[in-house]
N, C-alpha and C positions, 0 to 999 in steps of 0.2 A: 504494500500500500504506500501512496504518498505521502502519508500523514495528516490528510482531512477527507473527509468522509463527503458522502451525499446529504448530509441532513447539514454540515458545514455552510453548505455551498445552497440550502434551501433558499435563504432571504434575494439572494441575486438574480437565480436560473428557474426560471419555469419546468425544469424537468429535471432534479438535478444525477437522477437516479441513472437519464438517457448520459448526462453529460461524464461522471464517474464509470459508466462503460466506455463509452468513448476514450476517457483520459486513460484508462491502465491498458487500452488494445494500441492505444498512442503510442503511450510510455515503451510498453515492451518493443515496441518496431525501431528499426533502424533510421527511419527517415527525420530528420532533425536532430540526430544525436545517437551515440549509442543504446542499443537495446537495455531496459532497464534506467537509466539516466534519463533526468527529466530537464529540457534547457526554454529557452523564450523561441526557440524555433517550433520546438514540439506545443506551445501555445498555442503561436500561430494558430497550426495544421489543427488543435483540439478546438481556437474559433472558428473555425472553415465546416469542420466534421457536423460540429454541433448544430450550429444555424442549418448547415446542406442537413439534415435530420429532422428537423423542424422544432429543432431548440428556439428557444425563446427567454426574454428576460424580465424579470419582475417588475420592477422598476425602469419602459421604455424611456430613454432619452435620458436617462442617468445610468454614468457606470462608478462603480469602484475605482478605488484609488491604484488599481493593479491591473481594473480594465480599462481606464485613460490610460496609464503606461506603456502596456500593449500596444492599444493603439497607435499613439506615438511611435511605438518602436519600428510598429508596422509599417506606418506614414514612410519611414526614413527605408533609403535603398543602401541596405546592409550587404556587405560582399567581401569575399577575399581580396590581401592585395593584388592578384591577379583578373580581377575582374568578375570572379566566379563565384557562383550562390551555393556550391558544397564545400564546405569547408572540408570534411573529413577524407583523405585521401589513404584507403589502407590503413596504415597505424598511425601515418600523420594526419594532426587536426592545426588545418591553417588561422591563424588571425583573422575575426570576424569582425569589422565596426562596417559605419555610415560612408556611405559616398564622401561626404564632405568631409568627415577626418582623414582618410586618406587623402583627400587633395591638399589638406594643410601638413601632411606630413613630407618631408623630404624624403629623398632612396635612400639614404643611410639610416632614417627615423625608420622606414616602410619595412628594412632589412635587419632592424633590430630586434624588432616588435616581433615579424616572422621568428626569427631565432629563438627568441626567448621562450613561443609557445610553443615550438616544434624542439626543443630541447626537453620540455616539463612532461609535455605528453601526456598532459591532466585536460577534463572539459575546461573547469576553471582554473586558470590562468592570470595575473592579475598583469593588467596595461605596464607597459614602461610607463616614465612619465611620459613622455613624447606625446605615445598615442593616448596616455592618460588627457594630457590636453587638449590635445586634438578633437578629441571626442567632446568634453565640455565645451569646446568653442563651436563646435560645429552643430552644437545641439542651440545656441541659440541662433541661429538662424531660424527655427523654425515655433520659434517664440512670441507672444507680445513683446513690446516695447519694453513694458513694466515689466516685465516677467523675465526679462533679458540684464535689463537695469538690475534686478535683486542675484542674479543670478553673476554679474561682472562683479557686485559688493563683495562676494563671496570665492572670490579668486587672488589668489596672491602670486607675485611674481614679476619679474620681465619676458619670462617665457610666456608664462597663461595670457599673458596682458595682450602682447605680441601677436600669438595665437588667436585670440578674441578679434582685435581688431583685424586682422585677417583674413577670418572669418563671417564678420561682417561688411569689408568691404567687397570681396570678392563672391561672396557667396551670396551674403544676406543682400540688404535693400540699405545700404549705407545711411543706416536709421541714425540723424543725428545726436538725438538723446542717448541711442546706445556708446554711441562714438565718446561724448561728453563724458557717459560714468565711466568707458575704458581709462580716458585722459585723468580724470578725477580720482580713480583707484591708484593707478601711478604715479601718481604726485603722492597719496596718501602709503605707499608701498616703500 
């Protein structure tokens, strides 16, 4: 078992009994991670199953704080650094982020990040910092303003800072205000 049951999952899902079938016939398959190991890919593919099932949710037009996450994650076009949506190759499992953190990573950033997870040879892996930053910066892009703003308070560095504004100018929509708390965190850094 995963550690929560169907009657856990009662308040969210309209079926939750259909959606715990679903998630251990997930779980155990290969596709999104190894068999038994449960990752945000295998999500994915258990919101897909579920809905194609004729799953349904209690509360329409509100989710959980771990089904906006999803979502989110979903929104974003996650890949190897070669371009590719399987990570897992044989026994090697390659570096998975966002479109956009890849593009703020350099080849030597892009060639470390690979090394480090294809050395570990674990699902979880934790970022360099590179693509630790990478990833924060590239995530707002796809933010409010405000939301981008609380999110630059909460970065320290010349790297992240760097990174951030990078991020927004080339990716994001060269949001003033964003630009402002970058400038304004760096002077405060």
């Amino acid at each position: 078992m995963s550690g929560k049951s169907a009657e856990d999952y009662a308040g969210d899902y309209s079926d939750p009994e259909l959606r715990e079938r679903l998630k251990e016939k997930i779980k155990a398959g290969d596709r999104g991670g190894r068999p038994g190991q449960w990752s945000a890919r295998k999500s994915q593919l258990l919101v897909h199953e579920y809905e194609q099932h004729g799953g349904g949710y209690r509360h329409e037009g509100e989710r959980s704080e771990s089904q906006q996450h999803l979502r989110q994650w979903t929104e974003q076009d996650w890949h190897t650094g070669d371009g590719g949506d399987r990570a897992r190759h044989g026994d090697h499992t390659g570096r998975y982020l966002p479109d956009a953190a890849w593009q703020l990573l350099s080849d030597d950033d892009r060639a470390e990040t690979e090394r480090v997870k294809e050395r570990a040879q674990d699902q979880h892996v934790p970022n360099t910092d590179a693509a630790r930053e990478a990833r924060a910066a590239a995530e707002l892009v796809g933010m409010t303003a405000d939301e981008a703003q609380r999110a630059v308070r909460r970065m320290s560095g010349d790297s992240q800072l760097d990174r951030a504004e990078q991020a927004e100018r080339e990716l994001g929509s060269s949001r003033k205000t964003v630009l402002a708390a970058i400038e304004s965190r760096r002077r405060r850094s």
